[in-house]
ZAMARGU-4260 file (C-alpha; in steps of 0.2 Angstrom, whole numbers, plus 5000, padded with zeros to 4 digits):
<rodrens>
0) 5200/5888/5648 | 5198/5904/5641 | 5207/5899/5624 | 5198/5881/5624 | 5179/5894/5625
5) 5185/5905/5610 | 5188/5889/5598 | 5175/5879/5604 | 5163/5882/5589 | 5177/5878/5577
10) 5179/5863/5587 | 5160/5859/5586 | 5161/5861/5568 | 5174/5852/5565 | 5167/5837/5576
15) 5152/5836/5565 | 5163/5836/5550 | 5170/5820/5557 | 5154/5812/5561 | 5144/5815/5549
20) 5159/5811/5534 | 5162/5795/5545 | 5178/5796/5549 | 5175/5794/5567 | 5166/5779/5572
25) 5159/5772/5587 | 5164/5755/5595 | 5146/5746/5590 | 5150/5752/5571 | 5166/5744/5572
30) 5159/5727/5580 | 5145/5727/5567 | 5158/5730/5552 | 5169/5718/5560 | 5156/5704/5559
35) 5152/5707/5543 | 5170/5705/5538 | 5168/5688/5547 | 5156/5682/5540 | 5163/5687/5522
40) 5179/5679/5526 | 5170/5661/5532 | 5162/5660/5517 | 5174/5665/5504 | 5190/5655/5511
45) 5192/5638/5518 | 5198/5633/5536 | 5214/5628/5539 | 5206/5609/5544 | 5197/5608/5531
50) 5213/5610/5520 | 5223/5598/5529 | 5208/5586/5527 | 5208/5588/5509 | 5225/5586/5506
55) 5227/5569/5517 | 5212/5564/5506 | 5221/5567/5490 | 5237/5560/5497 | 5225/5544/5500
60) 5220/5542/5484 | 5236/5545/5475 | 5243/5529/5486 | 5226/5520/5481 | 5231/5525/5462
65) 5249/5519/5461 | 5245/5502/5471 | 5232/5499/5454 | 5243/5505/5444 | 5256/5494/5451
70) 5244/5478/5449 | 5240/5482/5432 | 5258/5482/5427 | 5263/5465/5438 | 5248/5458/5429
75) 5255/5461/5411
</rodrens>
């Protein structure tokens, strides 16, 4: 106990360092930054669904396309 009383102004020191450079954070600082980081990420990228949806739709209209194209040529 003695030991932990002689450094314990280094240690307070030290402490504030690491607070006030933010390298230590508290749990609310992580929740807020880790809602931001949602929120960036919804509206930068595209859900996985909404992929899938995209490419069935594509994959529609490609079959649509080659059945015209098909009739144009039978037509000819």
């Amino acid at each position: 106990m003695e030991h932990l009383l002689q450094y314990s102004p280094i240690i307070i020191v030290v402490v504030m360092y690491l607070i006030q450079q933010r390298i230590v954070v508290t749990p609310e600082q992580l929740e807020k930054k880790h809602r931001e980081i949602l929120e960036d990420v919804e509206n930068r990228f595209a859900s996985l669904s909404t992929v899938k949806d995209l490419k069935e739709q594509v994959s529609d209209m490609k079959e649509k396309i080659d059945r015209i194209y098909e009739c144009i040529i039978a037509v000819k």
